[in-house]
MOPAC internal coordinates of N, CA, C and O (Angstrom, degrees):
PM7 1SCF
backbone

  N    0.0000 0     0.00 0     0.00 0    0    0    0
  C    1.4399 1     0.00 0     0.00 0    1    0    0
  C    1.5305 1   108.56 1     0.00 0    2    1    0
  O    1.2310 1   128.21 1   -50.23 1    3    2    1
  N    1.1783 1   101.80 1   129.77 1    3    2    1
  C    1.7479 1   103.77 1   179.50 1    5    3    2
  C    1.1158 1   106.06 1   -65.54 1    6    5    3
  O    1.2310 1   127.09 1    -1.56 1    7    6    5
  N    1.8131 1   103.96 1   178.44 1    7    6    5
  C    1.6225 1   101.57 1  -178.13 1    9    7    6
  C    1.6279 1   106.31 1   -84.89 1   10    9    7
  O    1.2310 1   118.48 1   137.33 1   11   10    9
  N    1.4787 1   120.50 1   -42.67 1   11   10    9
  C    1.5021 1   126.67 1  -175.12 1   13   11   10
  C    2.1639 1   111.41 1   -40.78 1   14   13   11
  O    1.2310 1   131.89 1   148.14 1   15   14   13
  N    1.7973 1    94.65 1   -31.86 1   15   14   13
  C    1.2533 1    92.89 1  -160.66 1   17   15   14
  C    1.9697 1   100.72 1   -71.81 1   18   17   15
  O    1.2310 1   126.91 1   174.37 1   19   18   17
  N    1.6243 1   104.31 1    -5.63 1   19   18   17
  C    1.6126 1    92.66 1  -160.70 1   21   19   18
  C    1.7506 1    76.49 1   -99.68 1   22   21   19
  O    1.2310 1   113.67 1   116.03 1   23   22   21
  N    1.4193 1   129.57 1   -63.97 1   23   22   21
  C    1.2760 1   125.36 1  -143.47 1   25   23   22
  C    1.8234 1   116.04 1   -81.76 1   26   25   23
  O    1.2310 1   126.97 1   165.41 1   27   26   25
  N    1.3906 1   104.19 1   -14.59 1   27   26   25
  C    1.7114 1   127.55 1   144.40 1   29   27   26
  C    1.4674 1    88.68 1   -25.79 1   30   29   27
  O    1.2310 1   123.50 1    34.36 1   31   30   29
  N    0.9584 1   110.90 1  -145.64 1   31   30   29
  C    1.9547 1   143.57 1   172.20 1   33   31   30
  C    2.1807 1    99.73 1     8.78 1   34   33   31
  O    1.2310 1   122.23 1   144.41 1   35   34   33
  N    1.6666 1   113.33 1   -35.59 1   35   34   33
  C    1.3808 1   105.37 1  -166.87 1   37   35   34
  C    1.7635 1    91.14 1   -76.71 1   38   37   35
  O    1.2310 1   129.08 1   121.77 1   39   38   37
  N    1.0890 1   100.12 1   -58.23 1   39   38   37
  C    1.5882 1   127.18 1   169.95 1   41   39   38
  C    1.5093 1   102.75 1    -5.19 1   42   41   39
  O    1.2310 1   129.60 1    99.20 1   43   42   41
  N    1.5237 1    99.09 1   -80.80 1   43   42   41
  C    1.6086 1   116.93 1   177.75 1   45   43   42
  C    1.5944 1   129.53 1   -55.59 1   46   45   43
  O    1.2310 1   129.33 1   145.60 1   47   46   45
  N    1.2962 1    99.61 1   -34.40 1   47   46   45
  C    1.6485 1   112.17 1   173.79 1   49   47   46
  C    1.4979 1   101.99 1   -61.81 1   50   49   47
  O    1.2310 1   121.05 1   109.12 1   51   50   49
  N    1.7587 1   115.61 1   -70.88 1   51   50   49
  C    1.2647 1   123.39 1   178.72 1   53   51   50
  C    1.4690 1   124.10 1   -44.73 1   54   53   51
  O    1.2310 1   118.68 1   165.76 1   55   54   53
  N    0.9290 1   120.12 1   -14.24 1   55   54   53
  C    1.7844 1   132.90 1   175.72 1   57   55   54
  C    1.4086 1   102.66 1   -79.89 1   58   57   55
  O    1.2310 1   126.02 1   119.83 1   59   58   57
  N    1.5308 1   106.03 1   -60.17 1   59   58   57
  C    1.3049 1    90.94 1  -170.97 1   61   59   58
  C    1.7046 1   123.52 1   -75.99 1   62   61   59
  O    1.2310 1   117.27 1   158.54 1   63   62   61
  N    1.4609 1   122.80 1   -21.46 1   63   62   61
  C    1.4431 1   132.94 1   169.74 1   65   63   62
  C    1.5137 1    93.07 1   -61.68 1   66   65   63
  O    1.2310 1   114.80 1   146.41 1   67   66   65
  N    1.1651 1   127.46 1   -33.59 1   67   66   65
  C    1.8528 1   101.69 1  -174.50 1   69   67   66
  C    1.6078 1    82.75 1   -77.63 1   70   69   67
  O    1.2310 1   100.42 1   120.00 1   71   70   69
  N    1.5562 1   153.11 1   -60.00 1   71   70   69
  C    0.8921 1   131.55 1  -111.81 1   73   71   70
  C    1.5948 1   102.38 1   -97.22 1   74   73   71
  O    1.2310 1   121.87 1   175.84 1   75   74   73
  N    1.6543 1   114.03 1    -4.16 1   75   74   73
  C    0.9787 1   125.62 1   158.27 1   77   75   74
  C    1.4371 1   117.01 1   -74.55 1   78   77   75
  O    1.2310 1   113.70 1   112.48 1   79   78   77
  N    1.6897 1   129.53 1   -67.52 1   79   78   77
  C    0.8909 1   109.65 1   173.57 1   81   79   78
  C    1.5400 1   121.75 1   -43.68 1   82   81   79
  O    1.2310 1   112.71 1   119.14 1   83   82   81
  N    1.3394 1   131.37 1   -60.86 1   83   82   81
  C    1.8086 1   117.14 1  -174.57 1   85   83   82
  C    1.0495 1   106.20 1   -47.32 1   86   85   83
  O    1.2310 1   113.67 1   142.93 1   87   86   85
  N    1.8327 1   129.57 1   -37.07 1   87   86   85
  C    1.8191 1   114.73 1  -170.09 1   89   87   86
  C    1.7010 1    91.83 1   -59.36 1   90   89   87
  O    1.2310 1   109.97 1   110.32 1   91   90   89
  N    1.5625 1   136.44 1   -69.68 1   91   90   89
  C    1.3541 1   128.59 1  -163.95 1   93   91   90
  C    1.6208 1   111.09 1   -57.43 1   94   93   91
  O    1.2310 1   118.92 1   172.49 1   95   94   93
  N    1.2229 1   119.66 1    -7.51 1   95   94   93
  C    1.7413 1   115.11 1   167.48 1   97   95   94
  C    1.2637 1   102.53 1   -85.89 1   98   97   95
  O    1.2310 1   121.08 1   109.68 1   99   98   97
  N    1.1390 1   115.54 1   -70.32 1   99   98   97
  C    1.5039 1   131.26 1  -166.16 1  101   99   98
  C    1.3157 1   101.98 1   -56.82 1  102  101   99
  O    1.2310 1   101.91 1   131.11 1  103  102  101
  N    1.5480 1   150.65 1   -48.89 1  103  102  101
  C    0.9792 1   145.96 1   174.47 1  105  103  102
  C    1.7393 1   125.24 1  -132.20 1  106  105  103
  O    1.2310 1   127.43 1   -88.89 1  107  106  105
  N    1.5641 1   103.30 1    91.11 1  107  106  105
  C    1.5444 1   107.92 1  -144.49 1  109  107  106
  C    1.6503 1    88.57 1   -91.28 1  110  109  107
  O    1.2310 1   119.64 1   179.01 1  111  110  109
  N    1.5181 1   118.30 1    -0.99 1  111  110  109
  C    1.7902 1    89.94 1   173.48 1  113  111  110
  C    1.4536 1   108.48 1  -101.93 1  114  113  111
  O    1.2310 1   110.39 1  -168.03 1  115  114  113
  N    1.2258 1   135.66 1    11.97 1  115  114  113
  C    1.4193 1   109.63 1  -161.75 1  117  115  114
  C    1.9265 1    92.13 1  -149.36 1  118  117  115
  O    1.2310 1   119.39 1  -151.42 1  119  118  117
  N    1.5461 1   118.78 1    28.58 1  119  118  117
  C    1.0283 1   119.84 1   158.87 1  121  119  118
  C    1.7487 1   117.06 1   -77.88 1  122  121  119
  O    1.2310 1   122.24 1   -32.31 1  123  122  121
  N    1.4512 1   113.32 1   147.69 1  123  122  121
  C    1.7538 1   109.18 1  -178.38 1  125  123  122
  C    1.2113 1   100.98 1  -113.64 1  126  125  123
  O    1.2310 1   124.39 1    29.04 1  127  126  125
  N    1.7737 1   109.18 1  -150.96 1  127  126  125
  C    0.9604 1   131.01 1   162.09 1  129  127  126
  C    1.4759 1   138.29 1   -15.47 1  130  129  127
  O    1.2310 1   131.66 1    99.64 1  131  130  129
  N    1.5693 1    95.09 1   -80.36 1  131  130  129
  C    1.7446 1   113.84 1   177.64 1  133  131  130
  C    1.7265 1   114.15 1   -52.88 1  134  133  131
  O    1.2310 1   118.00 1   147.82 1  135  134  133
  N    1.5620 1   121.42 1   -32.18 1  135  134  133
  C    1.1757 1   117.93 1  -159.37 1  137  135  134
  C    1.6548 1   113.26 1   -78.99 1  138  137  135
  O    1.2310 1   135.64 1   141.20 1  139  138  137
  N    1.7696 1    87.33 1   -38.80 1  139  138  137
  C    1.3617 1    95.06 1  -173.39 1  141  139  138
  C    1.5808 1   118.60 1   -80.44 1  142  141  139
  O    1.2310 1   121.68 1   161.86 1  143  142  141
  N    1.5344 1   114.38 1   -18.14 1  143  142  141
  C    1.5457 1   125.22 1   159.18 1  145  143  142
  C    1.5314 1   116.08 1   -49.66 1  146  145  143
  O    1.2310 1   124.33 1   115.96 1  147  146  145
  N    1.4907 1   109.29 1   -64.04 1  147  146  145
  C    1.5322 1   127.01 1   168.53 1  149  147  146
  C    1.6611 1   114.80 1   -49.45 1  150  149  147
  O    1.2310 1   125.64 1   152.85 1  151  150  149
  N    1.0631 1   106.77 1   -27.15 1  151  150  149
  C    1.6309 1   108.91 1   170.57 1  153  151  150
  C    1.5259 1   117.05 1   -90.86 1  154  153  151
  O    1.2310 1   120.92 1   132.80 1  155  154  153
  N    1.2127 1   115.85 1   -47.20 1  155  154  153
  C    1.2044 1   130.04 1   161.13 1  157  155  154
  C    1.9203 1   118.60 1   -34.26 1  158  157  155
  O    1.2310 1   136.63 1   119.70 1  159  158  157
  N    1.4957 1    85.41 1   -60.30 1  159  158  157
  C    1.5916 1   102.42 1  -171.41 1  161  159  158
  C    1.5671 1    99.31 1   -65.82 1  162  161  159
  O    1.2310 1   110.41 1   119.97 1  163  162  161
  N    1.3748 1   135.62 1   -60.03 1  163  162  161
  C    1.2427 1   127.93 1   179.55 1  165  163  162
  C    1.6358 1   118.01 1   -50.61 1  166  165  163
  O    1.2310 1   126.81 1   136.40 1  167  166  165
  N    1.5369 1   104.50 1   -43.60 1  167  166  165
  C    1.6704 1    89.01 1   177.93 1  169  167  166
  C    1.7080 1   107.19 1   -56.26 1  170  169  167
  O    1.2310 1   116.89 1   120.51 1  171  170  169
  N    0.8645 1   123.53 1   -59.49 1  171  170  169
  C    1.0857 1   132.64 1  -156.53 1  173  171  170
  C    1.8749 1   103.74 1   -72.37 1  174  173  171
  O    1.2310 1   125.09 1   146.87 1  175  174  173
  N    0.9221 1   107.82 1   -33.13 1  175  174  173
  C    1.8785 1    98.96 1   157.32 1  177  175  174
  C    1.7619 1   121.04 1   -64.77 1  178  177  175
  O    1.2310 1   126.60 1   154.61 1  179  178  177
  N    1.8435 1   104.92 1   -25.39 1  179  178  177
  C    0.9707 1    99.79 1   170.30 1  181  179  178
  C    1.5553 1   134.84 1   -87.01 1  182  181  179
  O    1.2310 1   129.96 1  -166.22 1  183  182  181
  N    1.2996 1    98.39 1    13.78 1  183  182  181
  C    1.3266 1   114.74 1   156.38 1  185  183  182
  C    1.1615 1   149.07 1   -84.34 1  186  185  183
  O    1.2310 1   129.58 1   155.86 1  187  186  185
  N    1.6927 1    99.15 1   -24.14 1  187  186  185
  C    1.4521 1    94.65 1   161.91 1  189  187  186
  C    1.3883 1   128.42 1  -103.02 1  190  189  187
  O    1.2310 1   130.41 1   -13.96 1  191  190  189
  N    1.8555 1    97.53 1   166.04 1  191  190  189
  C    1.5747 1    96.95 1  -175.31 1  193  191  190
  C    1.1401 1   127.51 1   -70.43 1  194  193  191
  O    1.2310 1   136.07 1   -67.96 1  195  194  193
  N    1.2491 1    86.49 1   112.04 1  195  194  193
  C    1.8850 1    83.43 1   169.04 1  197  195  194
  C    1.2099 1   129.24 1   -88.54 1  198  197  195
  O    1.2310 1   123.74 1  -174.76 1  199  198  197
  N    1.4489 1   110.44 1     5.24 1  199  198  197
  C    1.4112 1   111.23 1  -164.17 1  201  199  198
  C    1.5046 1   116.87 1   -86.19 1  202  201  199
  O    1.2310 1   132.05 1   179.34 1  203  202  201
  N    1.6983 1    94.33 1    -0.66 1  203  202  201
  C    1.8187 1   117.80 1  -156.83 1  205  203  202
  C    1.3549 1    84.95 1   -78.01 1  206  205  203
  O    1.2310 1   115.84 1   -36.43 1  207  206  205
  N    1.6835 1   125.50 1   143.57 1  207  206  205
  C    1.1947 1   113.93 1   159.44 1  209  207  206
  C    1.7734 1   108.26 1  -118.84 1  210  209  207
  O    1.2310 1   115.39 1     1.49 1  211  210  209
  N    1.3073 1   126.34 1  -178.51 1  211  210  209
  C    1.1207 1   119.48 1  -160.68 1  213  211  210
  C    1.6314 1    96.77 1   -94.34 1  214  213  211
  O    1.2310 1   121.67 1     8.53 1  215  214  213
  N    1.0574 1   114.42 1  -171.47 1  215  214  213
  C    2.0719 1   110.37 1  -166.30 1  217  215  214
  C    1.5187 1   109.28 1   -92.08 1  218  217  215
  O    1.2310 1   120.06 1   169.58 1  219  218  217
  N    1.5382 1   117.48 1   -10.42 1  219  218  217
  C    1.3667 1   133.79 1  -159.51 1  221  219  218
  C    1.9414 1    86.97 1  -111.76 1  222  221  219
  O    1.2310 1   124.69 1   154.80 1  223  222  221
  N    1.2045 1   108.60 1   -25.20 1  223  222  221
  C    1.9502 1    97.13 1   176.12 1  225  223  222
  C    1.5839 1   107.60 1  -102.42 1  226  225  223
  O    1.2310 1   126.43 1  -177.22 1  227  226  225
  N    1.3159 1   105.24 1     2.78 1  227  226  225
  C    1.8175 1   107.62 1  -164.41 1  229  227  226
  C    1.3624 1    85.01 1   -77.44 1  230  229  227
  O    1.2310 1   122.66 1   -45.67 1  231  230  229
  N    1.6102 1   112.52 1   134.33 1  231  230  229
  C    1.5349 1   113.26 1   160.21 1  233  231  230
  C    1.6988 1    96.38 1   -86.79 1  234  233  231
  O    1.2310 1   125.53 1    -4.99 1  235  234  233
  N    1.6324 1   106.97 1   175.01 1  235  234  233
  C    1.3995 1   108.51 1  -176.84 1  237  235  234
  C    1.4213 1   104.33 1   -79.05 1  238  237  235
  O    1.2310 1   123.40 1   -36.71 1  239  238  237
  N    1.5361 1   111.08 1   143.29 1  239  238  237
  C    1.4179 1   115.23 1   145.31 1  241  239  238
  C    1.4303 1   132.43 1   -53.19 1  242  241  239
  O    1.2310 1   130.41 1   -48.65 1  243  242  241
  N    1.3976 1    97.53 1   131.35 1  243  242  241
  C    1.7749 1    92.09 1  -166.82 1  245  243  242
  C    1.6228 1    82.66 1  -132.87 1  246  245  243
  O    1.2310 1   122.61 1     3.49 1  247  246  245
  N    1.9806 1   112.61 1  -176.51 1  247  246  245
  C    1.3244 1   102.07 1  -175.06 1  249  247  246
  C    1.5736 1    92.07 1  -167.87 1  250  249  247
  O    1.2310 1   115.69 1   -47.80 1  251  250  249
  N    1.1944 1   125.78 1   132.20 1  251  250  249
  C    1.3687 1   129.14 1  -167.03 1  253  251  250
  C    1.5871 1   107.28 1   -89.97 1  254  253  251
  O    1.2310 1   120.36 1   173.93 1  255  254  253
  N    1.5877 1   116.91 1    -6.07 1  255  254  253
  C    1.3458 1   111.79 1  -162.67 1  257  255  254
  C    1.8887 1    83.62 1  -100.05 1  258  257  255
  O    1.2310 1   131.61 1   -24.08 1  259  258  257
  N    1.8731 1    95.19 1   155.92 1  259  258  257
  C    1.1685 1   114.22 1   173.38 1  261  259  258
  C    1.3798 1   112.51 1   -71.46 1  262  261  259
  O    1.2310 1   125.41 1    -7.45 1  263  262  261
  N    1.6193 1   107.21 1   172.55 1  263  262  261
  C    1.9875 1   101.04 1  -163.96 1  265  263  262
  C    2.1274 1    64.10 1  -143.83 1  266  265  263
  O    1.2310 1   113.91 1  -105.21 1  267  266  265
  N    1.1199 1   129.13 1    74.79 1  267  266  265
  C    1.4019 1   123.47 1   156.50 1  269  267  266
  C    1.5328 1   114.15 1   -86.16 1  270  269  267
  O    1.2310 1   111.05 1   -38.43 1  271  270  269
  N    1.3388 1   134.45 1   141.57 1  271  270  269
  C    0.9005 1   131.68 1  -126.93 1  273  271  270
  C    1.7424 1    68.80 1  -129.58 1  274  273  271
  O    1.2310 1   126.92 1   -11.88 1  275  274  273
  N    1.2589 1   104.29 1   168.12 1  275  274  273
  C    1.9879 1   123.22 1  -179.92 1  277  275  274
  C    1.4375 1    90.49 1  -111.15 1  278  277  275
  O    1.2310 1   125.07 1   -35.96 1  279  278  277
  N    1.4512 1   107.87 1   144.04 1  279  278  277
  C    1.4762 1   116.53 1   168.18 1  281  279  278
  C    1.8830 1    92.44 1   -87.45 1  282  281  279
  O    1.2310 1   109.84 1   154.32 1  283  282  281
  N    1.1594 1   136.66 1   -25.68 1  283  282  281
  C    1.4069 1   109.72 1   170.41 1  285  283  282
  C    1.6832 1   115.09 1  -116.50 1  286  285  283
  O    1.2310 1   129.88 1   -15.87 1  287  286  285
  N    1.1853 1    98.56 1   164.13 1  287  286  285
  C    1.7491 1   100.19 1   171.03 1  289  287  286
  C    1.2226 1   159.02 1   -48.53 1  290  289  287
  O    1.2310 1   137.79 1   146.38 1  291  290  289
  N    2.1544 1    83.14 1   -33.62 1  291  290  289
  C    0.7552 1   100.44 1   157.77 1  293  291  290
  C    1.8594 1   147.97 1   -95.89 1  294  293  291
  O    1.2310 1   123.42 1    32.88 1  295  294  293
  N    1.1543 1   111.04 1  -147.12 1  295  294  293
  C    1.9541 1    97.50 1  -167.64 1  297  295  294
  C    1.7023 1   109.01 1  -105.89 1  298  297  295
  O    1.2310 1   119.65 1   -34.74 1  299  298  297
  N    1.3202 1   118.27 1   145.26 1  299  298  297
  C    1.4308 1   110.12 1  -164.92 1  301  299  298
  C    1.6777 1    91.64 1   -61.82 1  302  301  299
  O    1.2310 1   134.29 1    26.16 1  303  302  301
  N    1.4883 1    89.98 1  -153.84 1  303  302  301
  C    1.4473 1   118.26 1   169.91 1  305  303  302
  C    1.3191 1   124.64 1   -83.98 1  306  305  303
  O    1.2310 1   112.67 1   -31.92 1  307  306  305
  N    0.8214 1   131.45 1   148.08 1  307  306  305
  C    1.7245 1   136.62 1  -164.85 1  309  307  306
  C    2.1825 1   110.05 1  -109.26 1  310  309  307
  O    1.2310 1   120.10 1   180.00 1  311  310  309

């Protein structure tokens, strides 16, 4: 998939949620319906995580720090 075909469509969404929000700044008496949906709808998309990925795209956790184990229980020296 090209890149135009993903950032096309984000591109266009995001244009118009700003152009909603400035119409309800810029002109707060005579905004309707559509603007405040489109504003609405983006906050609230911008809420979720997206950062979550599903268990089949998760690469493994890996971790560069050592896991050395203490021969006692207790805590070194400070």
């Amino acid at each position: 998939m090209t890149v135009a075909v993903r950032w096309v469509p984000a591109l266009m969404v995001a244009a118009l949620w700003w152009w909603a929000v400035l119409r309800m700044v810029l002109v707060p008496g005579q905004t309707g319906f559509v603007e405040g949906t489109m504003v609405a709808g983006g906050w609230g998309l911008s809420l979720l995580p997206v950062h979550v990925a599903s268990a089949s795209g998760r690469r493994p956790r890996s971790t560069r720090a050592s896991r050395r184990r203490r021969s006692d229980a207790g805590s070194g020296p400070s």
